[in-house]
N, C-alpha and C positions, 0 to 999 in steps of 0.2 A: 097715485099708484101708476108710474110710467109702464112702459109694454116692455123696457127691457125688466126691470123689476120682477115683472111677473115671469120673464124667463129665466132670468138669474138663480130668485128663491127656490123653486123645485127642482133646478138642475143642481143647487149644491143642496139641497134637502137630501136628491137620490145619492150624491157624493159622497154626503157624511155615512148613509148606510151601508156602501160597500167600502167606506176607510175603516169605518166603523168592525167590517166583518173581516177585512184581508188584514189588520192588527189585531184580533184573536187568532185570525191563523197563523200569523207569523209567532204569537206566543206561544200556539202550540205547538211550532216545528214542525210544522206537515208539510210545508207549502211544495216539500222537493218533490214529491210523488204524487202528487196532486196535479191536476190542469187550473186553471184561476177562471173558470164560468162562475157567474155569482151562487147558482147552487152548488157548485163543487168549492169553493170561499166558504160558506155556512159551514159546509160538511166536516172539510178540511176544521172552520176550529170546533168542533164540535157539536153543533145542534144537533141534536136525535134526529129530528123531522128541516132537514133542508126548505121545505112547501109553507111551513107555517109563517114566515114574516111576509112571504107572499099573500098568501091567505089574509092574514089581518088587513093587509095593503089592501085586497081587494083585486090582484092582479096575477092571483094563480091561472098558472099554466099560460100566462102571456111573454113572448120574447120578449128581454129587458130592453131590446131598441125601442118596443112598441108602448113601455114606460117610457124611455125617453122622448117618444114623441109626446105622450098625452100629456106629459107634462112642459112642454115647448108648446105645445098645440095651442093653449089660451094665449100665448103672443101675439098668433096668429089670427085669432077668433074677430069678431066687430065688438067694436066698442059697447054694445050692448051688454055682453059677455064679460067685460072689463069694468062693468058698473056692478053686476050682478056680485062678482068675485069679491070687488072693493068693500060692500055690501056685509058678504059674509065672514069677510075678513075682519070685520069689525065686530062679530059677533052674532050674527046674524045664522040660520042655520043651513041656506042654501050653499051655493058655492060654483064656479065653472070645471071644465074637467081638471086643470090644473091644480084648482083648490087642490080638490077630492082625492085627486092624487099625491096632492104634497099630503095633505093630514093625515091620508091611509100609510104613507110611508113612514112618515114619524113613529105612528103607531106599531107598523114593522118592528123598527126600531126598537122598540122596547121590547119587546118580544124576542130579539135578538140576544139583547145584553142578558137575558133572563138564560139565556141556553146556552151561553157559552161561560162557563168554568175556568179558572184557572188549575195546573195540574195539580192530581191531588194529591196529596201526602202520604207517604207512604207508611205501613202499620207499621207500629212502635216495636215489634219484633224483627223487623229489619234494619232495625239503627247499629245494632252492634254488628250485622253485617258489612254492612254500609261503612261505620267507620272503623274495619280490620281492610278492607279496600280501597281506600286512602292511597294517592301516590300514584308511581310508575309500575308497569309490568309489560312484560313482554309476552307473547303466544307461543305454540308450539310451531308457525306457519312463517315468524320474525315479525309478525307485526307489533308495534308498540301502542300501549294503552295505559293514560291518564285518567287518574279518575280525581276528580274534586269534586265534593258534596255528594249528588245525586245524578252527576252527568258526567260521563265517560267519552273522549276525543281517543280517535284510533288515526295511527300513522297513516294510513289509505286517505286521510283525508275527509271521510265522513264526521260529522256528526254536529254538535254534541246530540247524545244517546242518555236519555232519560231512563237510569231504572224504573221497571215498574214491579206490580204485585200480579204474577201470574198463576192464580188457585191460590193463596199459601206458600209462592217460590218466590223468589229474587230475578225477575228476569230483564237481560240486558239483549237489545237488537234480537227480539226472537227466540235468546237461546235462554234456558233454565238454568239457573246455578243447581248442580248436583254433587260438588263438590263443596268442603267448607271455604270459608270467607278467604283461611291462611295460604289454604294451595286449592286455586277456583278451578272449576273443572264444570264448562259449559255445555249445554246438550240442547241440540236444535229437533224441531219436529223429525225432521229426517232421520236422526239418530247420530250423525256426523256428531263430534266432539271434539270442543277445542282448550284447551290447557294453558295454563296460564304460571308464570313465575315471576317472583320480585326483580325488578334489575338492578335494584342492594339486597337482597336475603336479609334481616336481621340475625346478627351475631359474625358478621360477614366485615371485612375489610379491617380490624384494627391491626395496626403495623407492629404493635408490641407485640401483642399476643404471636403476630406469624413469626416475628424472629425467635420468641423463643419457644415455640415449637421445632422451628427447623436446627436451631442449637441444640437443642434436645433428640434430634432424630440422629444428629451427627454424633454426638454424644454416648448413644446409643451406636451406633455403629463403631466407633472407635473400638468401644468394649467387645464388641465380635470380633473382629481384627486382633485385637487383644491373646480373646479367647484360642482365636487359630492360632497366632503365636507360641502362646504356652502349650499349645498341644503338639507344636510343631520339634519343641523343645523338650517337649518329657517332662514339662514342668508342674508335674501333678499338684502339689500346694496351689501354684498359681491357676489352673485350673477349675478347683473346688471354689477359691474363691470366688475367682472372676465370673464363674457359672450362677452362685450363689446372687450376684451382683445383677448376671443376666435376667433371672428370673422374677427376682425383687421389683423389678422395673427400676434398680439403683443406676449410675454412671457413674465416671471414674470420678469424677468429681464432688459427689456427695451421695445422701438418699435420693428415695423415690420421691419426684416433685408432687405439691401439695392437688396441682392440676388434675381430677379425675381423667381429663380428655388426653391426657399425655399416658396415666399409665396404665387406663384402658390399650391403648396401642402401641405401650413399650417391646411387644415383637414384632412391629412392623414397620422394618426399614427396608435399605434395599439390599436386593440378594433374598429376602424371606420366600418361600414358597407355601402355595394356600390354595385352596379351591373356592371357587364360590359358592357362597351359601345357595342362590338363589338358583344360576343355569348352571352350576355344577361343573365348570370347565374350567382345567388346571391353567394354572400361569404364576408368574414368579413377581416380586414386586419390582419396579423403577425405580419411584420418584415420590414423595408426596406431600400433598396441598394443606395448608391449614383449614381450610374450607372447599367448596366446590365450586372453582374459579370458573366453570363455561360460561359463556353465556348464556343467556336467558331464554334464548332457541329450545337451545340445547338442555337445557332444564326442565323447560316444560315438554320437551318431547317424552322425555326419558323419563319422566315422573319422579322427577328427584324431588320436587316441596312435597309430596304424598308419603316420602320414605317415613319411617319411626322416628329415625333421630334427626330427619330433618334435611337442610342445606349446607347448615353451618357445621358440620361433623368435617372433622378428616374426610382428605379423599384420594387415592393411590393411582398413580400411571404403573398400568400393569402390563408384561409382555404374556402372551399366551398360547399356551402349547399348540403346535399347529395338527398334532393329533385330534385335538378339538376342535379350532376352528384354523384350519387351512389359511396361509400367508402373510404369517409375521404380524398379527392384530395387536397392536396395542389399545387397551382399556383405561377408561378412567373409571374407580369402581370405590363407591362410601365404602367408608370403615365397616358399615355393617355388615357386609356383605364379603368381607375381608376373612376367611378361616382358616389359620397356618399350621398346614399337614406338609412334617416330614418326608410321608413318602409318596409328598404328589413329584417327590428331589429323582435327579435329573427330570428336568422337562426337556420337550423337543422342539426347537425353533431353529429358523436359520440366520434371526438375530442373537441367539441366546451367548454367543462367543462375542458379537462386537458388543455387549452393555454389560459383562459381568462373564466371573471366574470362578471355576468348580473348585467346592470346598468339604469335599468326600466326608471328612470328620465331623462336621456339624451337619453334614445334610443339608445344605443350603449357598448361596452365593454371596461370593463377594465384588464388590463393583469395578469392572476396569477402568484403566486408567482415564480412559476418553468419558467415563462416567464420571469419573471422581471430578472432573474439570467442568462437568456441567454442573453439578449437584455443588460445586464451589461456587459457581456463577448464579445460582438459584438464590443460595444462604449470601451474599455478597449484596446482591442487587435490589431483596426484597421483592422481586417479579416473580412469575410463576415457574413451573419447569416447563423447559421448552427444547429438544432434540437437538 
């Protein structure tokens, strides 16, 4: 038993016990808000009691240099000391300070492994939470959030963020899930609340389904167009008809499509005038979407995934009376919220003459020119509407 020996073995004894502790911390993901002192390493992955691997060692409440000394220390001791050690080392039950220190560490050591956990599992009532959050989502604030398995990566750069079991709740970084899994809606002690939306909505992007919705809204406007026509002409037959047609949710080219989602909203193209259901303020329709194309900001700001029907409903660029809201606002506003009142006709705007043309007889508008050229560039391109 040479003297470097005797300093080797206790110095990676103490080694293995804080690789040993700063590899449960790093498993538990603490290590960013944490300092790295060896009781703050315990802490960090978890031991309840940081003092007890110290305690078994036998070297509570001592600074870990003054470990490292006592275990370098028998290097330094006389060879008497070095005979005593080799002694107990072979089974013997005395020992020098180095022994005492290496075996009381060991000892630690197990004491360690015993208190640190891996993370626990989350109760089986949060699995179908868990996997309806699946994917990408966006915030109300633009930040972006991946979530795979049970850990969540936020565009800021943070994480990964380990759901856990807060009372009975789903909670991620702090906040509670108090909203459902579909449209999350997170709440931090402070009471602040952050929202969340798909950055694909289910039911959202198929490119069939948008053309022939927007062939169908054209469709549907022709037949208005139509309608003012025959009125224009005295043409009472063609009138009864064509009104017949309007109503049905029919087009000049057949019946009413098999789509519920078409002739739920076969009076709402553009020129239609509505109020809304919910803030009650007149405007007239643009443009509109097979789904609710904003972004995901903008999604979850507005509480569009919390709506009834959802994200993937229809959804209208609407102009609005500046009696209501003062300077030419245009709205993007779901179908649901879509309610078409005659006598919301004329409204008052100081766009209302460049997007659309008074049509006295029907109570409603028909699109100008400069409109008809966009709403062809819309149905053409497959893109959204865009001014």
């Amino acid at each position: 038993h040479s003297p470097m020996r005797l300093l080797v073995s206790p110095l990676l004894s103490t080694f293995c016990l804080l690789v040993a502790s700063l590899g449960a911390m790093l498993a538990a993901g603490r290590c960013a808000t944490r300092g790295f002192g060896v009781r703050g390493v315990l802490r960090c992955a978890g031991v309840a009691d940081p003092t007890a691997p110290f305690r078994a060692a036998g070297v509570a409440g001592r600074p870990v240099a003054a470990v490292w000394r006592g275990c370098a220390g028998a290097a330094a001791a006389p060879s008497s000391t070095t005979a005593t050690s080799s002694s107990s080392s072979s089974g013997g039950g005395g020992g020098g300070a180095g022994a005492r220190v290496r075996r009381r560490l060991h000892e630690g050591m197990s004491v360690v492994a015993a208190s640190v956990a891996p993370h626990e599992a989350l109760p089986l009532e949060f699995e179908g939470s868990l996997e309806a959050l699946q994917g990408e989502w966006g915030d109300d604030i633009g930040s972006k959030i991946e979530i795979s398995g049970a850990e969540a990566r936020f565009s800021d750069g943070s994480g990964p963020w380990r759901f856990e079991d807060d009372g009975g709740s789903l909670a991620l970084r702090g906040a509670r899930l108090v909203g459902s899994a579909t449209a999350p809606v997170w709440k931090f002690p402070t009471g602040v609340e952050r929202r969340w939306a798909r950055a694909a909505p289910p039911g959202t992007g198929d490119r069939s389904w948008a053309a022939t919705f927007l062939k169908y809204k054209e469709d549907r406007l022709q037949l208005r167009r139509d309608l003012k026509a025959a009125f224009d002409a005295q043409d009472f037959e063609g009138v009864v008809s064509l009104k017949s047609a309007w109503e049905d949710g029919s087009t000049l080219s057949g019946p009413a499509p098999p789509q519920r989602a078409l002739v739920d909203g076969r009076a709402l193209v553009s020129g239609t005038c509505f109020r809304h259901r919910k803030f009650g303020y007149r405007a007239v329709l643009v443009a509109s979407e097979p789904w609710c194309s904003a972004p995901a900001d903008w999604r979850a700001r507005t509480g569009v995934p919390q709506l009834p029907r959802g994200e993937a409903q229809p959804f209208h660029h609407c102009l609005v009376d500046d009696r209501d809201r003062p300077g030419g606002q245009i709205t993007f506003v779901a179908e649901e919220n879509v309610e078409p009142c005659s006598l919301v006709y004329p409204i008052e705007s100081s766009l209302v003459d460049f997007l659309v043309e008074r049509c006295d007889v029907l109570g409603c508008y028909i699109p100008s020119q400069m409109l008809e050229a966009v709403l062809e560039r819309q149905r053409s391109s497959g893109k959204g509407f865009s001014l």
